[in-house]
Every structure is written in structure tokens, then in C-alpha cells.
N, C-alpha and C positions, 0 to 999 in steps of 0.2 A: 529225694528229688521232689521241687514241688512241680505242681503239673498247673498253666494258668490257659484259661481258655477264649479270655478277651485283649482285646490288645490294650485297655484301661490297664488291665492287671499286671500285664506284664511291664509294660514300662514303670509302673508303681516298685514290682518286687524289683527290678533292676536296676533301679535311680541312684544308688548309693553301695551299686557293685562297680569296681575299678575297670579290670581289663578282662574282655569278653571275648569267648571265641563260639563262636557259631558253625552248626552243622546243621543245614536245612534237610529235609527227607520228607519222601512220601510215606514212608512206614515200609510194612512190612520187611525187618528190619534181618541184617544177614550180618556173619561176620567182617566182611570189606565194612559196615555202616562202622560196627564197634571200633574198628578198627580207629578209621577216622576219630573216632568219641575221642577213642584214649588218644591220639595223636597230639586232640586240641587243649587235654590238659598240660600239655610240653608247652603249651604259647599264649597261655593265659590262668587269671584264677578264677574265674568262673565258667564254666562249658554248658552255654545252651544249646540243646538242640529245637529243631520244628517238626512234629511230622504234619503233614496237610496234602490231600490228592487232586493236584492242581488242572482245574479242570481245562482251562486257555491253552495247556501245550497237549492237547488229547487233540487227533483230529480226527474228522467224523467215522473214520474205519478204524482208529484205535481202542485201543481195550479200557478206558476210562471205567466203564459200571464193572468189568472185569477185575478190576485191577484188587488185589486181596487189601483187605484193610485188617490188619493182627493186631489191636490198639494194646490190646493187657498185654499178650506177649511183647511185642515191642515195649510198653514201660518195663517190664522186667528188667528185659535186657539193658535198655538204659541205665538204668540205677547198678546191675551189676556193673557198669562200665565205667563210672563214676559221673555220669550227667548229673549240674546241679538244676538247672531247671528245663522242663520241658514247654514248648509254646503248640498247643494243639488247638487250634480253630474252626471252626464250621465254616463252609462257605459264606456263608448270611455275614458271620462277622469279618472274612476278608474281603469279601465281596459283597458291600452291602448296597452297592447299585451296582449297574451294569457297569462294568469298567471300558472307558472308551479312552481312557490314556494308555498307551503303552509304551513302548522300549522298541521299538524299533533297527536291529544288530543291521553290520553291512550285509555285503552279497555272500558271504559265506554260510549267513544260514539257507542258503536255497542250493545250497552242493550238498556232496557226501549226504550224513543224515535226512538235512533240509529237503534235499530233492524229493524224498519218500516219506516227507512226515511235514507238508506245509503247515505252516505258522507255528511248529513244534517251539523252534527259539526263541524266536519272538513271545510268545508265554512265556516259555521259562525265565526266559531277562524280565519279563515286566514279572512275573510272583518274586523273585529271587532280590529288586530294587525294592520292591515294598517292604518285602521280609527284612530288608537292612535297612530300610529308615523305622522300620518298628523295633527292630532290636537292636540295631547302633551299635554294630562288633570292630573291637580292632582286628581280628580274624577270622575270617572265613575257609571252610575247608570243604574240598570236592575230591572227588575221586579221580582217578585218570581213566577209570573205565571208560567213564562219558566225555571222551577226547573234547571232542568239539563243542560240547557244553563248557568245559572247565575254560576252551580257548576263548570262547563268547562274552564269558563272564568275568575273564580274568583284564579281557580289552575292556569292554561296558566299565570295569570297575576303575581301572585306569585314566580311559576317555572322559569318563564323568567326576574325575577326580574327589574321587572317595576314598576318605580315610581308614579303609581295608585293606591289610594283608590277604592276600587271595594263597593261601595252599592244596596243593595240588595234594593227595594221595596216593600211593602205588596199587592197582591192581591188586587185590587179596583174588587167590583162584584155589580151585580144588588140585585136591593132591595129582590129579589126571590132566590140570593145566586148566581147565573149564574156567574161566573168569565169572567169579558170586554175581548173580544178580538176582532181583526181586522175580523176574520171569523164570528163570528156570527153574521152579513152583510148576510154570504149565508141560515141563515135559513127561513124555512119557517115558517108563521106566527103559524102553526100548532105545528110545532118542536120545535119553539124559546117555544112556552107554556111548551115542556116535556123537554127541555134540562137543568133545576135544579137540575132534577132529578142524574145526575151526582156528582154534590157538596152534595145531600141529600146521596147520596152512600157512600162518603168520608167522610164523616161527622160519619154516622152510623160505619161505621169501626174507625175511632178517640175514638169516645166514650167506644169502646169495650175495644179496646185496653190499653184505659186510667181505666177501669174498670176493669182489669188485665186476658182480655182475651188475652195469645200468641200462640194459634195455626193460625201464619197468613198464610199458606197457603190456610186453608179453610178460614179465614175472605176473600182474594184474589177471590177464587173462586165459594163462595156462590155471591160475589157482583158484578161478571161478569157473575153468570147465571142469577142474576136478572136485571140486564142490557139488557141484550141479550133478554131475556122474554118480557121484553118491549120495543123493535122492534130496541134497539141500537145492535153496531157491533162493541165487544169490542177486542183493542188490547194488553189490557194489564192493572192493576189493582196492584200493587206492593206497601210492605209494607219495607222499605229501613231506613240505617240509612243515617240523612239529610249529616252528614261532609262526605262521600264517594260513595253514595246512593248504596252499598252493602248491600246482604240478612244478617240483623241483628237474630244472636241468641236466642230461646225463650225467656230466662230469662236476655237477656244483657241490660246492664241500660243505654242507649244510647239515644240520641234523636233521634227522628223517623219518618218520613214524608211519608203519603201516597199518590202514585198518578196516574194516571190513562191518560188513552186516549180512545176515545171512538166515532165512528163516527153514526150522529145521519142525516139519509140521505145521503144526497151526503158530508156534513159538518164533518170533524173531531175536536173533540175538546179534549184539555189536560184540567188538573186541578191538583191541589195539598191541602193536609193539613199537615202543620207541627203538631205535636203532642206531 
């Protein structure tokens, strides 16, 4: 794998590679990341990944200086997964003035997530636009974990008619149902045992819903008093259709994705079920 640190360097080693599929990341790298890795060699013949900890979608009470940076481990892991090159930057060199352009998404990044994580999207679309005019992928891959990221980026790529395939990822979770992410590092050993209990919440409301209950505002708020009873601190619980993640109709025949956030300690954690 080579590792390039500048963005000079990378569009040099890439200029005379064909078809490219790209996985951007913050690091500290889990199996849902590798997953995606190997995914990207199904739909192309070179797989770049990025890591870089983006500091524009941190907001002032988020865990940004927190956030673990694993840089060897994570190469490791890379190169077992078959990345060919990795693009790892400093801020200086993605950020080498103040950045006063951005990315701008509709009103849906000020719901669900957005509501509890102002200008969270708006970062991530402005790192995630620059990340692709630097690296110029016919594909890019995201996870489903981050619903409404992947929904964000998959319109942004769309609307701004860019020559990317946008693929989604399924959810990689622990054998317990836990959905992988970078944070649940901060549980403790106590919490990581009750923190299922979230996907077991999400799941109970799929089933209902698939069993032709549609009064979801009580499925909603029956499964964030049972949350909350059991000692999480929920901020949200949302029964959404997945193509626009808007409050779907009782009887509308739409696909439907439920999903939640929910902090369990000092840790918050998302999750989702397509339905």
C-alpha cells in the first residue's frame, strides 16, 4: 500500500490509474471500515482509501480532540484488506486557509442527527466534495450505519452531477446485534453489555411495523421511554421514509427505515433498520 500525504502526491501516483473506488474515514478503523475496503475492490481496480479527522463536522460539545487516531493500526489493517493506496493528510494541507466555501445540504440536515449536531453535514459534504475532486472516484462507498450521511451525500452527488457511483454498505454489528463503530471504544465494560439493547429497540419496532402496526408516533415514543427507563438518554427515535427520510404517512407504501440515537453514558450511539 503506498501511503501519500500531500494532495500533489496523490493525484501524481493516481494520474495513470483507470477505475477508482474510494472509502474516505476518519481512522480508527473497525471491521464495518474493512468491510466496505473489500466491498470496493468488487467495482474497481484500484481502492483508495482516506483517513483524516475532520475537524468542520465536530461541534463545539463534540468529541473532536477525543476522537482516537490508531494511524499504524489502521495501516495495518488496510493493507490486510487489500487497499492500494492510502491518502492521509494534515489539516495544514487540507486546510490550508480558513475554509469559507462550503456545501451547503437542504433542511434535512437540521432533523434527526442535524438537530443535535449543528453544521455536523454541512462539514461532512464540504470534506467529502473536496475529498472527491482530489481523488476523482468513479466510486465511492459509505456505510448505512450513518443513514443520513450516506442520504446527504448520495443527493449532494447527484444534484451536483458528479461522475460518482455512490454505494451504500450494510451495517456490519457484533454478534449481540451492537452496530461497529469508532465510539464504542468509549464504553464501558458495563455499558458495552446494555448497549444491544438499542438494535433490540429497532428491531421491535421493524417487526411491528412489518406486522401492520402504523401508529408510529407511539411505536417512536413507547421505545424512547423504554430506553430512557433503562438508564439511556434518548435523542431521537424516528420512523422515516429511507429515499427522503421525511415523516411517512400511516398507510403510505413506501420504504421505511427506523433510527435512533441514543447516548448510553458519556457515549452516543446511532443506529438504523431498513424495513
Amino acid at each position: 500500500m503506498h501511503i501519500h500525504t500531500t494532495i500533489s502526491e496523490l493525484r501524481s501516483a493516481l494520474k495513470n490509474r483507470h477505475r477508482l473506488a474510494f472509502v474516505p474515514t476518519m481512522g480508527n478503523l473497525h471491521a464495518g471500515h474493512l468491510t466496505l475496503m473489500r466491498t470496493a475492490r468488487q467495482h474497481a481496480d484500484t481502492v483508495v482509501a482516506s483517513i483524516f479527522v475532520n475537524r468542520l463536522q465536530f461541534g463545539p460539545n463534540d468529541d473532536f480532540d477525543r476522537y482516537p487516531r490508531t494511524f499504524q493500526a489502521d495501516c495495518q489493517q488496510l493493507v490486510d484488506a487489500g487497499v492500494d493506496v492510502l491518502f492521509a493528510p494534515d489539516e495544514g494541507e487540507l486546510y490550508p486557509e480558513t475554509q469559507e466555501y462550503h456545501v451547503e445540504p437542504p433542511a434535512i440536515q437540521h432533523q434527526l442527527d442535524g438537530e443535535f449536531r449543528p453544521g455536523h453535514f454541512r462539514g461532512v459534504a464540504t470534506v467529502v466534495l473536496k475529498l472527491f475532486n482530489i481523488v476523482q472516484p468513479q466510486v465511492a462507498l459509505f456505510g448505512k450505519k450513518d443513514y443520513q450521511q450516506l442520504m446527504v451525500l448520495r443527493n449532494m452527488t447527484r444534484q451536483l452531477a458528479l461522475p460518482i457511483e455512490i454505494v451504500g454498505g450494510e451495517t456490519v454489528r457484533a454478534d449481540d446485534g451492537l452496530a461497529l463503530s469508532s465510539r464504542n471504544g468509549y464504553l464501558s465494560d458495563a455499558e458495552r453489555a446494555a448497549a444491544p439493547r438499542l438494535y433490540r429497540t429497532l428491531s421491535g419496532i421493524a417487526e411491528a411495523v412489518r406486522d401492520g402496526d402504523h401508529d408510529y408516533p407511539r411505536l417512536e415514543s413507547d421505545a424512547v421511554a423504554e430506553l430512557d427507563r433503562n438508564g439511556w438518554r434518548t435523542d431521537y427515535v424516528a420512523i422515516r421514509r429511507q429515499a427522503d427520510l421525511q415523516v411517512p404517512m400511516p398507510l403510505e407504501n413506501s420504504p421505511l427505515v427506523v433510527l435512533a440515537a441514543s447516548r448510553l453514558g458519556s457515549t452516543r450511539l446511532i443506529d438504523n433498520l431498513e424495513i
